[in-house]
N, C-alpha and C positions, 0 to 999 in steps of 0.2 A: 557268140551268135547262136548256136547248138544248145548252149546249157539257157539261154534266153528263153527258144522255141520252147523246149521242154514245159519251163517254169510256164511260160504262157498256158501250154496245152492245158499242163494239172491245175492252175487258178482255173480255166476257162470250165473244167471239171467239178468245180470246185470245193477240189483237195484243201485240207487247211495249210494254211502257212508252214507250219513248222516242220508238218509233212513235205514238201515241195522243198523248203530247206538241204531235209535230211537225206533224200533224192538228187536232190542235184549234188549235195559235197558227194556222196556214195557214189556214183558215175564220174565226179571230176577223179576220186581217190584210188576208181580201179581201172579208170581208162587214160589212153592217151590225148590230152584236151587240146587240141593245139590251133593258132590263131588261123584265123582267117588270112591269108597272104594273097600277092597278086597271082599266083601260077593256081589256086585255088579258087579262089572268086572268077578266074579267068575262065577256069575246069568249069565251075559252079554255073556258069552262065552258056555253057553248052550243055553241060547234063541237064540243064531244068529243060534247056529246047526238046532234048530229045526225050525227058521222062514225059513230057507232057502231048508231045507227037504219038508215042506208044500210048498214053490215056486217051486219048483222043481214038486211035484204030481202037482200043478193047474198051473203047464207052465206059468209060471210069471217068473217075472226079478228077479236077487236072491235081497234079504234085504240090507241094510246097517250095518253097525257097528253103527251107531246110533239109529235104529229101535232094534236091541239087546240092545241097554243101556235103552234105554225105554222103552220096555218091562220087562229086568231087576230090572229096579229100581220100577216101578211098583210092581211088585213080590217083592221083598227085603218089601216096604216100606205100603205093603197091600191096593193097590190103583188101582185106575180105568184108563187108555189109554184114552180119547178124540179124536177119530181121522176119519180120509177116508179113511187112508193108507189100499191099497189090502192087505198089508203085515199083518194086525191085524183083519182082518175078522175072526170071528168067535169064536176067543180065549174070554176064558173067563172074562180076564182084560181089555177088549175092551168095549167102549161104541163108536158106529157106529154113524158118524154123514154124 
């Protein structure tokens, strides 16, 4: 679902194919990719309420359903976010880059 989003973003950018290919194996081959489960989708469907209650009070864009699975699976799998996104400012499984 995550490596999907992605591919969408960069077509929607529109990165060439082969490029978005070579992007998605290089993220499957240095990270941990792991399925969608129910204790994650379950996480995923509270994190979108609340990333998108928090965009709502700081008048942002609402979140994605992929920003809920990532912060999700973070929470499920006791791990750290990496990111810029406005949407994981502040939370505690964020490390701000």
């Amino acid at each position: 679902m995550v490596l999907a989003e992605i591919s969408r973003k960069y077509l929607r950018e529109k990165v060439e194919e082969a490029k978005v290919r070579s992007r998605l194996q290089t993220v499957r081959s240095t990270t941990l990719v792991s399925s969608v489960d129910i204790e994650v989708a379950m996480q995923a469907g509270r994190a979108f309420l609340e990333l998108a209650e928090k965009a709502r009070r700081e008048k942002r864009k609402p979140p994605s359903l992929f920003d809920a699975i990532v912060l999700a699976t973070a929470r499920v799998y006791d791990s750290k976010v990496i990111t810029g996104d406005e949407h994981f400012q502040e939370l505690p499984e964020t490390i701000s880059i």
